[in-house]
C-alpha positions, 0 to 999 in steps of 0.5 A: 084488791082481791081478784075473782076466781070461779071456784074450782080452778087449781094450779093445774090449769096454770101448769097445763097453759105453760104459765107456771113461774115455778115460785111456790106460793101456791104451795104456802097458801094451800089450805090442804097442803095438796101441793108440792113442788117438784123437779120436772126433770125433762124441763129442768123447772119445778112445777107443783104437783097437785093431790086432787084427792087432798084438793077440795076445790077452793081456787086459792091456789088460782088465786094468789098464782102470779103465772096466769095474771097480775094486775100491776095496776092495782097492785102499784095503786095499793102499793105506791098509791099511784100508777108509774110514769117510768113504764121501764122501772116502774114507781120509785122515790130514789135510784142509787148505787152503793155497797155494803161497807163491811168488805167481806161481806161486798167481796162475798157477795153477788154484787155490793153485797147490799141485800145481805147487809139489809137484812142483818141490819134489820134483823139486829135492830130488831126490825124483822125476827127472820127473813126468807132467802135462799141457799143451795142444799148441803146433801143436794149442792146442785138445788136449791133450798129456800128457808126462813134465816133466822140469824146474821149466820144464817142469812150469809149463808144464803148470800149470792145469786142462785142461777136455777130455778127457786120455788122461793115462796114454799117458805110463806108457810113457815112465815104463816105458821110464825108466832104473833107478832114476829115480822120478817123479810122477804127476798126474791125474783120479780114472779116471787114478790108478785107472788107475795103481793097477791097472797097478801091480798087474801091474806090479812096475817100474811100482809101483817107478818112481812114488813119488808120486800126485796127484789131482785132485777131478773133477766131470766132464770136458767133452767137445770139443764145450764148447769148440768151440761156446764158440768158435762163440758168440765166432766165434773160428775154431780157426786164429786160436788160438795159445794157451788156458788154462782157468785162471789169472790168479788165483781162479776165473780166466779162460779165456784165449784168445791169437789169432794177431793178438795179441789176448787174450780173458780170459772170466770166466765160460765154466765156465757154458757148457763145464761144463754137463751138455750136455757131459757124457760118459756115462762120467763119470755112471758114477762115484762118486770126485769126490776122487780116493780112491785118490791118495797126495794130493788137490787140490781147488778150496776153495769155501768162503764164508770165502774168497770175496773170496780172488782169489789161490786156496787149495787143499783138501788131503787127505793120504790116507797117510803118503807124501803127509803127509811131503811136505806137511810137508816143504815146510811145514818150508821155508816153500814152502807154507802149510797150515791144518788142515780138517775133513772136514766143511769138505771135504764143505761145499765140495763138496757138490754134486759129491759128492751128484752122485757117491756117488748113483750108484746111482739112475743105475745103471738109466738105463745100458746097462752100468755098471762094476763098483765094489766099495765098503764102502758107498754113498748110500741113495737114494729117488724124488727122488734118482731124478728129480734123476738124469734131469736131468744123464742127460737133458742129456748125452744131448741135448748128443749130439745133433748138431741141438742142438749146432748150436742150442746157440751161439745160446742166449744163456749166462746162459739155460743158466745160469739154466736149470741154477738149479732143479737145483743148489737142489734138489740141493744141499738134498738133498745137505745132508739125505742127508749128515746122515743118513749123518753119523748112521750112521757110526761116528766117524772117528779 
């Protein structure tokens, strides 16, 4: 599948629409190098930055860009050879929950530990030679810097998540310029790995060198500004930070702050404050992928009652085809990681609110100046309410973008954002929960 571009289109015009994901991977496939990320401080993303003296114009930037399309149909028929019954979660062979055996890599871990486990498995079986992550800058603490790890060290280093924006796919180029035959993995949010799969589609060396794709499940990607006010209403200066974790130290985690004085603030609930729909990016109520459809392997946060008292974390697992079930099984085989089988439904219980959020898309189509184009076999029907319930997070994204209100909003004590985010989450999750049964009743059962 190659899409058809008209020559001439760039990145820009993606920017300008407000479509831009913020992934990087027209940075990597420039030809050029006319394109650079850089931090668009008043909106707290990144957004590529283009040299229209350097462009010549190719279109490939437009190309492999996932923030204006991405045919998922094509791209699950090229895939997984068929299109998803499950239009939820998309194609998968098996679902499961599990962990990483090793403790200290679980315990350090975003939940389970099972990505980081994977890839150090890969790498000392000699499977992958490298695989591309994501760790925070040690001069910079508070931004991200994605990178091609190339040892187990290196790949603990970038262990747990990272809540700001990551133009993840800026590293492709170091993966394009490897040598012949070195292979790696790749590890990113649903836009990274869409990203991927349309920049392999126009390039064979690209498709050749990553033989593994992990995904992660996404709500949405807090913007700059989540932290930086967090930071506000703790009065912690950016200088005095040496070092921030977003997870670890078991399950849910903490958020870590290491200052310089040798002080360690561990905050246990900040997800309130930094995940609130106030820092919400617009592009991110664009889309409709919360378990990262078109990966090889998804990895997801089980929230699952059973599993409450569970302090050290387990993962949900979707192995989507025959690459990333023979890796989990391999790894099962040596005892480097446990697994237990899942239904679809477990998965889909978990998530519940993320995904009603995602597959209602379409009835926060109208709200949008321009909206990407996403082929799909099918989508959530949606009425009035889902409508109403679709202004909230809109509304508050578009409030939280206001510099008056960000000035305001560390003042605002966290358990009244909290409490104030209660109405929506109910309402939504009993919509959800309705919607989903009538959609279990009118697809054709999963084989």
């Amino acid at each position: 599948m190659r899409v058809k571009v008209s020559k001439g289109k760039t990145i820009g015009e993606v920017v300008k629409d407000g479509l831009c994901t913020g992934c990087g991977t027209c940075v990597s496939t420039c030809p050029v190098d006319a394109i650079e990320m850089v931090i668009e401080h008043k909106k707290g993303i990144y957004i590529p930055q283009l040299d229209e003296e350097k462009c010549n114009q190719c279109g490939l930037c437009f190309e492999v860009c996932p923030g204006h399309a991405v045919d998922f149909k094509q791209l699950n028929l090229e895939i997984f050879g068929k299109e998803p019954n499950d239009i939820l979660i998309g194609n998968y062979l098996n679902c499961y929950i599990g962990h990483a055996t090793n403790h200290h890599i679980r315990y350090n871990s975003a939940s389970g530990g099972l990505v980081t486990a994977l890839l150090t498995f890969a790498l000392e079986e000699g499977t992958i030679d490298g695989a591309l992550v994501t760790r925070m800058k040690k001069d910079k603490p508070l931004e991200p810097e994605p990178f091609i790890a190339r040892t187990k060290d290196e790949i603990i280093e970038a262990a747990k998540s990272k809540y700001c924006p990551v133009p993840a796919n800026i590293a492709l180029k170091e993966i394009l310029k490897a040598k012949d035959g070195e292979r790696f993995a790749v590890v990113g949010l649903p836009c990274h790995i869409q990203g991927i799969r349309k920049a392999e589609t126009v390039s064979k060396r690209l498709k050749e060198k990553i033989v593994l794709h992990l995904g992660l499940f996404c709500n949405h990607v807090p913007n700059f500004w989540g932290t930086k006010l967090l930071l506000q209403k703790l009065e912690v200066n950016d200088g005095e930070i040496v070092k921030l974790d977003y997870r670890g130290e078991g399950w849910p985690g903490y958020m870590k702050i290491s200052k310089r004085d040798g002080e360690i603030l561990l905050l246990p609930d900040y997800w309130g404050f930094v995940g609130s729909y106030f820092f919400f990016p617009s592009r991110c109520l664009m889309c409709d992928d919360a378990t990262n459809e078109v990966a090889d392997i998804s990895f997801g946060d089980a929230w699952l009652p059973e599993l409450s008292d569970d302090k050290n974390g387990k993962s949900l697992v979707l192995s989507r085809n025959r690459i990333g079930e023979e890796v989990l099984q391999k790894m099962k085989s040596k005892n480097e990681v446990e697994l237990t089988k899942v239904s679809a439904n477990e998965v889909i219980h978990s998530h519940r609110g993320v995904l009603y959020l995602k597959k209602s898309l379409n009835a926060r189509q109208g709200l949008f100046k321009a909206t990407p184009y996403n082929v799909r076999n099918s989508s959530l029907k949606f009425d009035t309410i889902d409508c109403l319930l679709a202004l909230f997070p809109y509304l508050n994204s578009c409030v939280g973008s206001k510099a008056i209100f960000r000035k305001i909003l560390p003042h605002i004590p966290s358990k009244l954002i909290r409490l104030y985010d209660i109405p929506y989450a109910v309402i939504s999750s009993r919509k959800a929960k309705e919607s989903f049964k009538k959609l279990s009743k009118s697809l054709p059962p999963t084989p």
